[in-house]
N, CA, C and O atoms as a Maestro MAE file, in Angstrom:
{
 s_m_m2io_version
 :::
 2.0.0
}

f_m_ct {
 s_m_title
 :::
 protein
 m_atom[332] {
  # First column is atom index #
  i_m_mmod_type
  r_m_x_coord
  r_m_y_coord
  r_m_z_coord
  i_m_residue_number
  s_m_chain_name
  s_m_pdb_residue_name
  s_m_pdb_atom_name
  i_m_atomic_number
  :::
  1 25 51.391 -13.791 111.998 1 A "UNK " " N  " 7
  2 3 50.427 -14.143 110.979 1 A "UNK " " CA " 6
  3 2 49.093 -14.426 111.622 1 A "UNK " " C  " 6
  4 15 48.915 -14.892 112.748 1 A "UNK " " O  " 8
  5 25 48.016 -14.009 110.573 2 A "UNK " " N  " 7
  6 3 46.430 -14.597 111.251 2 A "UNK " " CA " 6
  7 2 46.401 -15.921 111.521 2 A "UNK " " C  " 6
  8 15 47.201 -16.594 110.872 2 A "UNK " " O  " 8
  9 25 45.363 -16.772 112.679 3 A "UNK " " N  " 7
  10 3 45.144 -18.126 112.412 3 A "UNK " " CA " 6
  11 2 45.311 -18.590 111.259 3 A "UNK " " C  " 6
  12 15 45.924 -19.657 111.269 3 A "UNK " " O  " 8
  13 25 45.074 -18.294 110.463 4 A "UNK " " N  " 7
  14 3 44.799 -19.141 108.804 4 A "UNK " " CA " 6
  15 2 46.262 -19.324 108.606 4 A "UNK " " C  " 6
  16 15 46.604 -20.378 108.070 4 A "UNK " " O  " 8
  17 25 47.068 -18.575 108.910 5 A "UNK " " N  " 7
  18 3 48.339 -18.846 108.416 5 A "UNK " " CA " 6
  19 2 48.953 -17.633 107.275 5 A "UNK " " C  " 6
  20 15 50.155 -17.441 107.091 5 A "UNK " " O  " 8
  21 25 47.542 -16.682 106.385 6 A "UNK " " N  " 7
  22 3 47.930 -15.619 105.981 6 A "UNK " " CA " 6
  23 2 48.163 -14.431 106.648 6 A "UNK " " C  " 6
  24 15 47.463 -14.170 107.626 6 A "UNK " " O  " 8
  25 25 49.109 -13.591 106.253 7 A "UNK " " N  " 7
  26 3 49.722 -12.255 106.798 7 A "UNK " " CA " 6
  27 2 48.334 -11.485 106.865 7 A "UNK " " C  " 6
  28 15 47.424 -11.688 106.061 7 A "UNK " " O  " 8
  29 25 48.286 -10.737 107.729 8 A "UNK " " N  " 7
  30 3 47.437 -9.794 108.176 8 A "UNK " " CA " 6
  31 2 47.413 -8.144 107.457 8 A "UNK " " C  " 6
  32 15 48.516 -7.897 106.968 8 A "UNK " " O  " 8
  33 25 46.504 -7.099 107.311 9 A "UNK " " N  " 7
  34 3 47.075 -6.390 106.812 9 A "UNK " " CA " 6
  35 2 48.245 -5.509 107.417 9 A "UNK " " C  " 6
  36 15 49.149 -4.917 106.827 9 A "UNK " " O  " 8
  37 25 47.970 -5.593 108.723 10 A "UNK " " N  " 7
  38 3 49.051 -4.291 109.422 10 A "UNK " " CA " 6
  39 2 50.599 -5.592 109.059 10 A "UNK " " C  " 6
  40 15 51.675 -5.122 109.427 10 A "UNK " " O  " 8
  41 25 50.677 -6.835 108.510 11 A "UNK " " N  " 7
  42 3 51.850 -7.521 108.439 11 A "UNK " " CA " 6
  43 2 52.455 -7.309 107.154 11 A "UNK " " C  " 6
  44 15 53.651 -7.200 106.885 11 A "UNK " " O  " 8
  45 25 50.909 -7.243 105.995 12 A "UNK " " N  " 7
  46 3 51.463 -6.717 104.452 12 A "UNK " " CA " 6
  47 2 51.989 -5.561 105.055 12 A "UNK " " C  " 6
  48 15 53.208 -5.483 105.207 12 A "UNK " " O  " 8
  49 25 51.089 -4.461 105.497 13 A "UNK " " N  " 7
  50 3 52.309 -2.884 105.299 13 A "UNK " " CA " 6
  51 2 53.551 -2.988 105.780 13 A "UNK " " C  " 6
  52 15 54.522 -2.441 105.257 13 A "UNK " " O  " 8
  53 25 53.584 -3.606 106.675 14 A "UNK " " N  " 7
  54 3 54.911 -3.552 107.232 14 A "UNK " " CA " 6
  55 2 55.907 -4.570 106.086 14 A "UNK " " C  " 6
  56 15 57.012 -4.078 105.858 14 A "UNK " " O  " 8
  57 25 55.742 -5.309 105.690 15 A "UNK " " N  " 7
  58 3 56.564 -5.862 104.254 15 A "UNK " " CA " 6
  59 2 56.960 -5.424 103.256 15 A "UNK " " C  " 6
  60 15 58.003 -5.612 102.629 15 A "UNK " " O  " 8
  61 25 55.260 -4.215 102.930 16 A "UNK " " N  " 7
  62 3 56.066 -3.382 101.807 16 A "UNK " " CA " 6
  63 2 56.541 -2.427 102.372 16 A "UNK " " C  " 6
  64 15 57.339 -1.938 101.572 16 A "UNK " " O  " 8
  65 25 56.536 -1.838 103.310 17 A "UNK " " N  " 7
  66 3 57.477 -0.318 103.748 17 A "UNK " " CA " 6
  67 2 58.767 -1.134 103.747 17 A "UNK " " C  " 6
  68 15 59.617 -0.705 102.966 17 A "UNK " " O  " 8
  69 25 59.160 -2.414 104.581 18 A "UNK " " N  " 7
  70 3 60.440 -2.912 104.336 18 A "UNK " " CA " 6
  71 2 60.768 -2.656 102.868 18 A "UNK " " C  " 6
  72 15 61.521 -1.745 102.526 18 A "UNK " " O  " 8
  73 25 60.267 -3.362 102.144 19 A "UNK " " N  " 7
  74 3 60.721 -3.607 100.771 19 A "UNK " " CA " 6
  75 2 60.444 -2.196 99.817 19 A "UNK " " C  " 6
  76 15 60.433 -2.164 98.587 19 A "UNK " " O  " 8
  77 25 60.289 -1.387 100.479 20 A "UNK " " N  " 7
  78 3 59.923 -0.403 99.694 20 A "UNK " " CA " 6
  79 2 61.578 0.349 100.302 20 A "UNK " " C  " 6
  80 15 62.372 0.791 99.471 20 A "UNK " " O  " 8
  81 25 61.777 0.374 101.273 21 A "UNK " " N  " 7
  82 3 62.873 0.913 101.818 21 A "UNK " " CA " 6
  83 2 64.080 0.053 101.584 21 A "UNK " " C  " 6
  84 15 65.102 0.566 102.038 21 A "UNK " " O  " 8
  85 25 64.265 -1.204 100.957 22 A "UNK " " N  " 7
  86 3 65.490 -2.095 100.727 22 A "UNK " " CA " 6
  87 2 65.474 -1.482 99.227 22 A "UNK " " C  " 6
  88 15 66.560 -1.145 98.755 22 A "UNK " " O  " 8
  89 25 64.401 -1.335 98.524 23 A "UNK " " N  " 7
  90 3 64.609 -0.680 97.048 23 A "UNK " " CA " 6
  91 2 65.491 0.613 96.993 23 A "UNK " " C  " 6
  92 15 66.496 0.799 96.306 23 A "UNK " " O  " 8
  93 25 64.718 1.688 98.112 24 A "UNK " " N  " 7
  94 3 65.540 2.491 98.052 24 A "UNK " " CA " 6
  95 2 67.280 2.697 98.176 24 A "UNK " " C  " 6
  96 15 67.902 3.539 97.527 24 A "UNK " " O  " 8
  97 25 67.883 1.753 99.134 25 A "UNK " " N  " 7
  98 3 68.595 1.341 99.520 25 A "UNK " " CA " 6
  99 2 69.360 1.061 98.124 25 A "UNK " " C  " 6
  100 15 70.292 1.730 97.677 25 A "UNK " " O  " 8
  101 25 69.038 0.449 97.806 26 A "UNK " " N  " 7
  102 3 69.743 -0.714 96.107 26 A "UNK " " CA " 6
  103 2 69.725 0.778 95.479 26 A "UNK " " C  " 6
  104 15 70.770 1.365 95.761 26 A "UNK " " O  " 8
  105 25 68.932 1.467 94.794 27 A "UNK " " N  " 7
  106 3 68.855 2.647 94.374 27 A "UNK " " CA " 6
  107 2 69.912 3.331 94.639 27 A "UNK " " C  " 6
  108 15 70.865 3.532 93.885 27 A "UNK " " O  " 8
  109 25 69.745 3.749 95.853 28 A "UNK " " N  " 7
  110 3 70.952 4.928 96.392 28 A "UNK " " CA " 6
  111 2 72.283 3.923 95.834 28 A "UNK " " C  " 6
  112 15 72.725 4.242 94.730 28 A "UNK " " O  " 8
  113 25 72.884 2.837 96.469 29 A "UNK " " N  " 7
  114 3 73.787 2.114 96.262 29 A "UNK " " CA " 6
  115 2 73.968 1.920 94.926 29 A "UNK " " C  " 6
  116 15 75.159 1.856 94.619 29 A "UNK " " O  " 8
  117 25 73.027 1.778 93.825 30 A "UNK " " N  " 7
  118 3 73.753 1.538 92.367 30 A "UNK " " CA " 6
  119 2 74.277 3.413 92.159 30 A "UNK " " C  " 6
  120 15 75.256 3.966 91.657 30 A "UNK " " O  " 8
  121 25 73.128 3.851 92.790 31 A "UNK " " N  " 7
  122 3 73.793 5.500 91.935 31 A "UNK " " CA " 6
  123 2 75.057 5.861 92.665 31 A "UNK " " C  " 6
  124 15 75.982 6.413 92.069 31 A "UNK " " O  " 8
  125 25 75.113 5.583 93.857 32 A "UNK " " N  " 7
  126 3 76.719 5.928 94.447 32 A "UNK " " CA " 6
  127 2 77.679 5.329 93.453 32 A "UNK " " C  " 6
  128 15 78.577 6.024 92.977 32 A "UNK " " O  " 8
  129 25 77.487 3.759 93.043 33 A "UNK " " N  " 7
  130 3 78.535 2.939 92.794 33 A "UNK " " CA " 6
  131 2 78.649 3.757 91.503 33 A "UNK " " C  " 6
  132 15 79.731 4.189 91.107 33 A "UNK " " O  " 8
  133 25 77.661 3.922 90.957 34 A "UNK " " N  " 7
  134 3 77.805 4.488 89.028 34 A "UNK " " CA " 6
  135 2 78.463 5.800 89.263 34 A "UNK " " C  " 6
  136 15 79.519 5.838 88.631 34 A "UNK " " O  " 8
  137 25 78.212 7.017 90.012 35 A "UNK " " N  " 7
  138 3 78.956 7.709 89.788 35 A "UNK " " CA " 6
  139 2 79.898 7.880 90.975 35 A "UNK " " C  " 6
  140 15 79.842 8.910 91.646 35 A "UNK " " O  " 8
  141 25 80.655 7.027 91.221 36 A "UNK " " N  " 7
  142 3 82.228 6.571 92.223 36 A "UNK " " CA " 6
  143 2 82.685 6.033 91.120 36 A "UNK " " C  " 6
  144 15 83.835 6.471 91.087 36 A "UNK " " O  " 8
  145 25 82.525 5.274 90.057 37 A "UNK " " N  " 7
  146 3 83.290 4.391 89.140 37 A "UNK " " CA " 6
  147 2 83.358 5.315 88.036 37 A "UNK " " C  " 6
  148 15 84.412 5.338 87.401 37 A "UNK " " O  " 8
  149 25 82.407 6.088 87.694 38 A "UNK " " N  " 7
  150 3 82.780 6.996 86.420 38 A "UNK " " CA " 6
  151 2 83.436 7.823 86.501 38 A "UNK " " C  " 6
  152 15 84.032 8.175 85.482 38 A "UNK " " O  " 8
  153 25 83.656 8.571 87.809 39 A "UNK " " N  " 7
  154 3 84.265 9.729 88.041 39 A "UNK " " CA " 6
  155 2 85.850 9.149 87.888 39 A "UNK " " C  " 6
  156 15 86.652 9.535 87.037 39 A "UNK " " O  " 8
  157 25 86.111 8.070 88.981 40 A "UNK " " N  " 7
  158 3 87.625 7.692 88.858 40 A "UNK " " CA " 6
  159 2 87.701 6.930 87.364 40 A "UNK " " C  " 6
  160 15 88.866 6.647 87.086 40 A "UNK " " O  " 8
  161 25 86.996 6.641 86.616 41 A "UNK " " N  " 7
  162 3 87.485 5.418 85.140 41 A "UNK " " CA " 6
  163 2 87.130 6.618 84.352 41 A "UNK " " C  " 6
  164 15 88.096 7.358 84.536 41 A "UNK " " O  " 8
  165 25 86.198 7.309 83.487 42 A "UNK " " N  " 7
  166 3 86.040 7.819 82.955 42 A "UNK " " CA " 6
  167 2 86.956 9.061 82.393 42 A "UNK " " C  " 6
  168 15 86.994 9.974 83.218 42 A "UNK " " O  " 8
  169 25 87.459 9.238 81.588 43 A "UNK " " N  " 7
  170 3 87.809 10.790 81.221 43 A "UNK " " CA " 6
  171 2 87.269 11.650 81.150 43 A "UNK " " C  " 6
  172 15 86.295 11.384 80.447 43 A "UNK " " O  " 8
  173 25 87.233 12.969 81.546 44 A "UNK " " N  " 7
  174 3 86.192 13.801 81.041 44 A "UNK " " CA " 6
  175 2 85.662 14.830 79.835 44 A "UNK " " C  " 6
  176 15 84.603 15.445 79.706 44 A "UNK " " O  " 8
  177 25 87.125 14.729 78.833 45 A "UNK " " N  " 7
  178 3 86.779 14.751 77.512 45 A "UNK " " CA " 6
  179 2 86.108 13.316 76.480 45 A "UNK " " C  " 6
  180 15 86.775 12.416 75.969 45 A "UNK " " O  " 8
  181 25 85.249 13.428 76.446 46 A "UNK " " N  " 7
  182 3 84.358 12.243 75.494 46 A "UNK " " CA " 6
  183 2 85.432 11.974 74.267 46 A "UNK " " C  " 6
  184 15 85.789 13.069 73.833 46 A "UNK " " O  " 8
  185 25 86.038 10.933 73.593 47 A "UNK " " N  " 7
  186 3 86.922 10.833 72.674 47 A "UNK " " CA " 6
  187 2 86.236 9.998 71.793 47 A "UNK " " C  " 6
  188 15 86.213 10.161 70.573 47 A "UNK " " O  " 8
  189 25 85.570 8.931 72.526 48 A "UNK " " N  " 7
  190 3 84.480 7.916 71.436 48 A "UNK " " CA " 6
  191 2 83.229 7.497 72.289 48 A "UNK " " C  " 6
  192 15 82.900 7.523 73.475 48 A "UNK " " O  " 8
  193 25 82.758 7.143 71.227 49 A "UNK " " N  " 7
  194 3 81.250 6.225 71.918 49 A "UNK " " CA " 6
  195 2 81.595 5.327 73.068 49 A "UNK " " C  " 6
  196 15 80.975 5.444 74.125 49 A "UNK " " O  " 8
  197 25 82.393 4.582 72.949 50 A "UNK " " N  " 7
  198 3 82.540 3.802 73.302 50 A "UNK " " CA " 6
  199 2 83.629 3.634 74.162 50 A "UNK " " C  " 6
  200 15 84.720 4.061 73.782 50 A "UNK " " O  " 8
  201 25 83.532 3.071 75.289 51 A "UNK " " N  " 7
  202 3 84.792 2.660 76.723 51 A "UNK " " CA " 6
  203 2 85.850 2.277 76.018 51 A "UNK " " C  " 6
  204 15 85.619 1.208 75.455 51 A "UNK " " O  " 8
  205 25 86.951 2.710 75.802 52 A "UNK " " N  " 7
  206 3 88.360 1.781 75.764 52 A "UNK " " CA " 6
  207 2 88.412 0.816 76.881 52 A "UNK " " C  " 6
  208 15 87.755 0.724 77.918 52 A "UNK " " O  " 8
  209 25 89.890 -0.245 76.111 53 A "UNK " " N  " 7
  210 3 90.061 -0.788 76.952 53 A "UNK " " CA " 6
  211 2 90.592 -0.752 78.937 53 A "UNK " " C  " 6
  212 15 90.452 -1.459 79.935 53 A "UNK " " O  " 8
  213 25 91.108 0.318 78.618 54 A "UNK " " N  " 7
  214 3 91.693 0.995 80.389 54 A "UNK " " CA " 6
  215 2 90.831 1.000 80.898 54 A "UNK " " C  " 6
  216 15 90.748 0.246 81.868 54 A "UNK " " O  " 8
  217 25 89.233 2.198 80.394 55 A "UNK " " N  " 7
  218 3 88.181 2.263 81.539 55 A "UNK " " CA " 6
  219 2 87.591 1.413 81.202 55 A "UNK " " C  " 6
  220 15 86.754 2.244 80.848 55 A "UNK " " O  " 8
  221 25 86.989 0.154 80.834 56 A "UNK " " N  " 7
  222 3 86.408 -1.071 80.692 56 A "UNK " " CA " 6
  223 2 86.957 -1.880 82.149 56 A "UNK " " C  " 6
  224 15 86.283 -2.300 83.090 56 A "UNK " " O  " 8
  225 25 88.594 -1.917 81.906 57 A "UNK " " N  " 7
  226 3 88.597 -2.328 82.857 57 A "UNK " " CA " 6
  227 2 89.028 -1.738 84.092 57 A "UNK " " C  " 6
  228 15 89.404 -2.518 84.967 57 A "UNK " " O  " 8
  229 25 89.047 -0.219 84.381 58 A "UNK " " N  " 7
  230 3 88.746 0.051 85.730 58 A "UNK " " CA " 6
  231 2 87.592 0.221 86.168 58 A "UNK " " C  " 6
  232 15 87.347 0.297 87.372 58 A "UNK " " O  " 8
  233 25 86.419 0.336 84.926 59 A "UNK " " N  " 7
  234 3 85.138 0.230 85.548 59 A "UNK " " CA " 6
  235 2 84.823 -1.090 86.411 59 A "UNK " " C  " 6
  236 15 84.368 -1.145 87.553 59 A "UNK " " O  " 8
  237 25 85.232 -2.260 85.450 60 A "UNK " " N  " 7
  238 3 85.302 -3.418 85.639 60 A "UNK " " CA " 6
  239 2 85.868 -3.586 87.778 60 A "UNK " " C  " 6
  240 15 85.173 -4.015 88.699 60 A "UNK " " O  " 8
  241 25 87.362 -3.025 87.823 61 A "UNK " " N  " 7
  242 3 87.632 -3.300 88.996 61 A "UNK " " CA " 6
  243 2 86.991 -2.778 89.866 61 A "UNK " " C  " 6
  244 15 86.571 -3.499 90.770 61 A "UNK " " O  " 8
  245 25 86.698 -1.330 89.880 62 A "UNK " " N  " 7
  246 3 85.467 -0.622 90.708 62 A "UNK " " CA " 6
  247 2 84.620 -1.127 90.947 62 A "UNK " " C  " 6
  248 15 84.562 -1.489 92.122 62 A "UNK " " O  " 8
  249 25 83.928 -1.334 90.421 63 A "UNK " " N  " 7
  250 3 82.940 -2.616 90.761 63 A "UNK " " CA " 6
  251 2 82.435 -3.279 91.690 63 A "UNK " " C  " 6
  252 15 81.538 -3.476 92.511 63 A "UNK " " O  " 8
  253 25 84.065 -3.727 90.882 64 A "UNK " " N  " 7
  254 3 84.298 -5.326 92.163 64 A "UNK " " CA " 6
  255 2 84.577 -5.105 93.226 64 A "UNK " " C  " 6
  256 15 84.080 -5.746 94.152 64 A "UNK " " O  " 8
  257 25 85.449 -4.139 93.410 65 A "UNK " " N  " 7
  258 3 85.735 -3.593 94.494 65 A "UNK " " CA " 6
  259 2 85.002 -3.082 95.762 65 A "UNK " " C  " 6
  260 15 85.208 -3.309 96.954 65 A "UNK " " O  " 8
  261 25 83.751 -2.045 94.896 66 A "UNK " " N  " 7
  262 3 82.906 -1.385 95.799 66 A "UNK " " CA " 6
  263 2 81.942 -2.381 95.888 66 A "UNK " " C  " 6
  264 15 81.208 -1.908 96.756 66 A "UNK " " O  " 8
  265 25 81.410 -3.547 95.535 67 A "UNK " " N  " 7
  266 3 80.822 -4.448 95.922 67 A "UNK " " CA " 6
  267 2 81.292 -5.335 97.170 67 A "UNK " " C  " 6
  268 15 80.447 -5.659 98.004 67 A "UNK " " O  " 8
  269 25 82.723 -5.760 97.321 68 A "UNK " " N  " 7
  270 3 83.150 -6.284 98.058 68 A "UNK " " CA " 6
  271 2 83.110 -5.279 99.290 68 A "UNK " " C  " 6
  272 15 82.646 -5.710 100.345 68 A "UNK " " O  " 8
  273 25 83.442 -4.321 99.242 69 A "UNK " " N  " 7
  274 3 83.668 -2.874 100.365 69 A "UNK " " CA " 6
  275 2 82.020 -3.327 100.846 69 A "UNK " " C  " 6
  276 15 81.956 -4.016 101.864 69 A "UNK " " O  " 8
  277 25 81.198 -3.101 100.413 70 A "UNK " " N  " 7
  278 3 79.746 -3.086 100.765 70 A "UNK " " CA " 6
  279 2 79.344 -4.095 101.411 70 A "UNK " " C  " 6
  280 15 78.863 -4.081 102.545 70 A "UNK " " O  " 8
  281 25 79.545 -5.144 100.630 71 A "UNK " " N  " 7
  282 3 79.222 -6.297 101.473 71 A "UNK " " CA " 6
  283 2 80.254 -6.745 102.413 71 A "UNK " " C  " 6
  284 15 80.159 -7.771 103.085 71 A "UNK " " O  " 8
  285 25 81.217 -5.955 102.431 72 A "UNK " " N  " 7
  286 3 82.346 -6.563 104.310 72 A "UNK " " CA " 6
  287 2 81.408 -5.546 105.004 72 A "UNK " " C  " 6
  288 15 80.478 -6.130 105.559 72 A "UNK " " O  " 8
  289 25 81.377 -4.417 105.118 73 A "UNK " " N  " 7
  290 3 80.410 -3.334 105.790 73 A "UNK " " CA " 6
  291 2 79.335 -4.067 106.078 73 A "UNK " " C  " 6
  292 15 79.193 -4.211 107.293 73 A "UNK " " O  " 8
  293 25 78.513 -4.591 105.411 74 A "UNK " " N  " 7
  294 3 77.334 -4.940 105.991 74 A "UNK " " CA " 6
  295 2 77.213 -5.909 106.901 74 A "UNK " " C  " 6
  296 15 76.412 -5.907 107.835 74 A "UNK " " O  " 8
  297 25 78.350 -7.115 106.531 75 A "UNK " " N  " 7
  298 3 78.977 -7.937 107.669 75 A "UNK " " CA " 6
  299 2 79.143 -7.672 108.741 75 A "UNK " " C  " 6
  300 15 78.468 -8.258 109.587 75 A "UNK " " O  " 8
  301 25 79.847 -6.950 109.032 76 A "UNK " " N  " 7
  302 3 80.616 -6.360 110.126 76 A "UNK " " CA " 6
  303 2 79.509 -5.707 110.637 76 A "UNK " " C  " 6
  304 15 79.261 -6.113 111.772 76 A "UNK " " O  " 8
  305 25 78.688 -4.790 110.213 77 A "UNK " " N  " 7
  306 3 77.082 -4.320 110.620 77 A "UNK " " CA " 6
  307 2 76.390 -5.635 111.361 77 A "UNK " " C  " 6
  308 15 76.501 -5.865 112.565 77 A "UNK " " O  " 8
  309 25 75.835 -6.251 110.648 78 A "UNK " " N  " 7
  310 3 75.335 -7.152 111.010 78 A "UNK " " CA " 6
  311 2 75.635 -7.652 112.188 78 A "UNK " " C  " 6
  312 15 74.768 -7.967 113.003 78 A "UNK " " O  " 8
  313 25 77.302 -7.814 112.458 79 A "UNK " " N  " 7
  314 3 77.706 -8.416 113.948 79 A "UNK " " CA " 6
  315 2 77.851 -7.987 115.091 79 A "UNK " " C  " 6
  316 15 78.059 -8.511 116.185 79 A "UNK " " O  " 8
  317 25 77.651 -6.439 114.540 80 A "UNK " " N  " 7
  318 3 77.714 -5.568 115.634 80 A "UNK " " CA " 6
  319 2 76.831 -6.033 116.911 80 A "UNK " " C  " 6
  320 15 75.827 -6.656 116.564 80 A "UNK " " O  " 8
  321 25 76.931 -5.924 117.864 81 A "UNK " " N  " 7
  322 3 75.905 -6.262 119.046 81 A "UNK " " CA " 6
  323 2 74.823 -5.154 119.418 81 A "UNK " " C  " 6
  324 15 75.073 -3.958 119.570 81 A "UNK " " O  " 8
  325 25 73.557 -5.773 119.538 82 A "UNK " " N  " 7
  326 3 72.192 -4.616 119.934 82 A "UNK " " CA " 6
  327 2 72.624 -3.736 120.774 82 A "UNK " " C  " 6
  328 15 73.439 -4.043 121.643 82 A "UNK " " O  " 8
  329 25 72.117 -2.451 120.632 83 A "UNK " " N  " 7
  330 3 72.180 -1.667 122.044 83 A "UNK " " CA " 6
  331 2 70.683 -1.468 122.415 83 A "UNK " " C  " 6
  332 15 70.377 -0.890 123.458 83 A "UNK " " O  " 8
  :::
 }
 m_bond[331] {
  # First column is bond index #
  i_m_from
  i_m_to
  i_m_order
  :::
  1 1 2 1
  2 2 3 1
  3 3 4 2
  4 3 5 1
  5 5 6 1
  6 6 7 1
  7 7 8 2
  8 7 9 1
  9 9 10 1
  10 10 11 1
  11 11 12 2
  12 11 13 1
  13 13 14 1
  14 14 15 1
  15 15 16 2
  16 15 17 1
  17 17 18 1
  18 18 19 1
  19 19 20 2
  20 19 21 1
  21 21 22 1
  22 22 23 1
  23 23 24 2
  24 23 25 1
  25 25 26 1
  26 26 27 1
  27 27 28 2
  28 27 29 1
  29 29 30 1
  30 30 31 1
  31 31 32 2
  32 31 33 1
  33 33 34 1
  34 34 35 1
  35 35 36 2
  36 35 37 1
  37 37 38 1
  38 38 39 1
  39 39 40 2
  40 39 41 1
  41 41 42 1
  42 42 43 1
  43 43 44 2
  44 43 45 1
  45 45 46 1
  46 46 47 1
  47 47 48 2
  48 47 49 1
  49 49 50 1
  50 50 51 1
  51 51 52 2
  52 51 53 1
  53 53 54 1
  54 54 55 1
  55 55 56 2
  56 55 57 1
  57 57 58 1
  58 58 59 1
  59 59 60 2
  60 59 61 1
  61 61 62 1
  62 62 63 1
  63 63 64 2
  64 63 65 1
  65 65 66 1
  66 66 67 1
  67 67 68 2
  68 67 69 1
  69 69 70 1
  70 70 71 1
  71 71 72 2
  72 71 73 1
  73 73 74 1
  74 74 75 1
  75 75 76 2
  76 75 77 1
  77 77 78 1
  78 78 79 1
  79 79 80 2
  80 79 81 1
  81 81 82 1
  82 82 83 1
  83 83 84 2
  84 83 85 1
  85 85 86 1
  86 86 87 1
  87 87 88 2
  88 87 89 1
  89 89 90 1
  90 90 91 1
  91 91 92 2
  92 91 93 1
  93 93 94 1
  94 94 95 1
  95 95 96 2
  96 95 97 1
  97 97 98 1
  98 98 99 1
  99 99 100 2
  100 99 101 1
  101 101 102 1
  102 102 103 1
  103 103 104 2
  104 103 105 1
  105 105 106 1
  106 106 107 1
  107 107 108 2
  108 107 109 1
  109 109 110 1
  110 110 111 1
  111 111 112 2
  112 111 113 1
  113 113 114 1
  114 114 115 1
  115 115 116 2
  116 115 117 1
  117 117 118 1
  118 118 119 1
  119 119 120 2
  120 119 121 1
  121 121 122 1
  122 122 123 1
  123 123 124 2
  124 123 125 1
  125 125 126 1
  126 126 127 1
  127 127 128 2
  128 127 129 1
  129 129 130 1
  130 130 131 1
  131 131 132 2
  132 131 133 1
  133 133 134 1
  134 134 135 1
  135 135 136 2
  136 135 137 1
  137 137 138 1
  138 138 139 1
  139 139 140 2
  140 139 141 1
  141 141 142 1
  142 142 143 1
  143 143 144 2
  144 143 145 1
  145 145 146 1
  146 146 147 1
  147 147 148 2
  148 147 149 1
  149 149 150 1
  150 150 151 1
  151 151 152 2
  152 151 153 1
  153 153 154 1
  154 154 155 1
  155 155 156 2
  156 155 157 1
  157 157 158 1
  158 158 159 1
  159 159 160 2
  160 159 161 1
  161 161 162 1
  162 162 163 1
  163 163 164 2
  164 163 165 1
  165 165 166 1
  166 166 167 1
  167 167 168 2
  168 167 169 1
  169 169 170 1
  170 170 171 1
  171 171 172 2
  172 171 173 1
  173 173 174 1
  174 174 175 1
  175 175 176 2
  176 175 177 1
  177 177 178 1
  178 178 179 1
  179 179 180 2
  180 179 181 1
  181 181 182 1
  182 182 183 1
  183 183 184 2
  184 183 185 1
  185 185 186 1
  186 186 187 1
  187 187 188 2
  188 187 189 1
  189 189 190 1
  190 190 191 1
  191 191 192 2
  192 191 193 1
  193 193 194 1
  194 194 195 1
  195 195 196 2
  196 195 197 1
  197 197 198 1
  198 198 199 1
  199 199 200 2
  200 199 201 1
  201 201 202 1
  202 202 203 1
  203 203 204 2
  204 203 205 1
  205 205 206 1
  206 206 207 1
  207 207 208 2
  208 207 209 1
  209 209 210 1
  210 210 211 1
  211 211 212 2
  212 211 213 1
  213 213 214 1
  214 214 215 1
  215 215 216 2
  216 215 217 1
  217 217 218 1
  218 218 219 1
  219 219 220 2
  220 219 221 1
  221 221 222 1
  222 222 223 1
  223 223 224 2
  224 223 225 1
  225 225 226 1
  226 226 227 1
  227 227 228 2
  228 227 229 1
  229 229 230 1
  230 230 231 1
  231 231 232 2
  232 231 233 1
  233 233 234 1
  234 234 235 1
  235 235 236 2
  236 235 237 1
  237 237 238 1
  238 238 239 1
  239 239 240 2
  240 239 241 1
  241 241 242 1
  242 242 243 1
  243 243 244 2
  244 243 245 1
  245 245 246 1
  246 246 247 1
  247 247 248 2
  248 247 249 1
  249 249 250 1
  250 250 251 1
  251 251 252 2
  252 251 253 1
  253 253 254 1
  254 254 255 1
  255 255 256 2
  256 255 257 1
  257 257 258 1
  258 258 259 1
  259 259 260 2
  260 259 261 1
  261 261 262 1
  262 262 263 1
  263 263 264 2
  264 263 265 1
  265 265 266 1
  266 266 267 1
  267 267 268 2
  268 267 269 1
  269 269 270 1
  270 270 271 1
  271 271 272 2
  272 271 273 1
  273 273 274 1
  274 274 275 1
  275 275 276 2
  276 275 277 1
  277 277 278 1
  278 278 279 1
  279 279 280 2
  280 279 281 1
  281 281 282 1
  282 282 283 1
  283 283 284 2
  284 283 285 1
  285 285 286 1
  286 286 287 1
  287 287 288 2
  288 287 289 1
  289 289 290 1
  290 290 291 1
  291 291 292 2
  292 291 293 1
  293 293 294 1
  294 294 295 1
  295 295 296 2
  296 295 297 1
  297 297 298 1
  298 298 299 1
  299 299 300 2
  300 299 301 1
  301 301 302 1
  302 302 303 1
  303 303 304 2
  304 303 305 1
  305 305 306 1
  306 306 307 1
  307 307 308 2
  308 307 309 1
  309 309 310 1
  310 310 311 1
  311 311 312 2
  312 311 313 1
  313 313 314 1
  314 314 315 1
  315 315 316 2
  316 315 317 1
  317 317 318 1
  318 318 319 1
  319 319 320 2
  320 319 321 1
  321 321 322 1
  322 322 323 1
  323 323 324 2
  324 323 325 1
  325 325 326 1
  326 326 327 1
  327 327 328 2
  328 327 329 1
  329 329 330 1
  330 330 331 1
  331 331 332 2
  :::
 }
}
């Protein structure tokens, strides 16, 4: 940071390219998760508007699932040691 204590500009760009690249990130990751969960819950003849109860709740477990998968991965990332 500058004396003053505010970020500098070469410190903003570098914050938003981070955060511009963690968006992407979330992005890619919801569209994987949406179509990983529709493909396995979904039928692929349309029967109603609306989810029955089965894929409600295998959407439901998918989910949970690929959330938990993601965040042990990133764990385990995280602990990995620098090279």
């Amino acid at each position: 940071m500058a004396a003053g204590g505010a970020p500098t500009n070469m410190q903003k760009e570098q914050m938003f390219g981070l955060a511009e690249k963690e968006m992407e990130y979330r992005v890619d990751l919801f569209n994987r998760l949406t179509y990983t969960c529709f493909e396995k819950c979904i039928e692929k003849r349309h029967k109603e508007a609306e989810l029955n109860m089965g894929e409600n709740s295998c959407i439901d477990r998918c989910v949970s699932k690929y959330w938990q998968v993601t965040n042990l991965v990133g764990q385990l990332l995280g602990n990995q040691p620098k090279m």
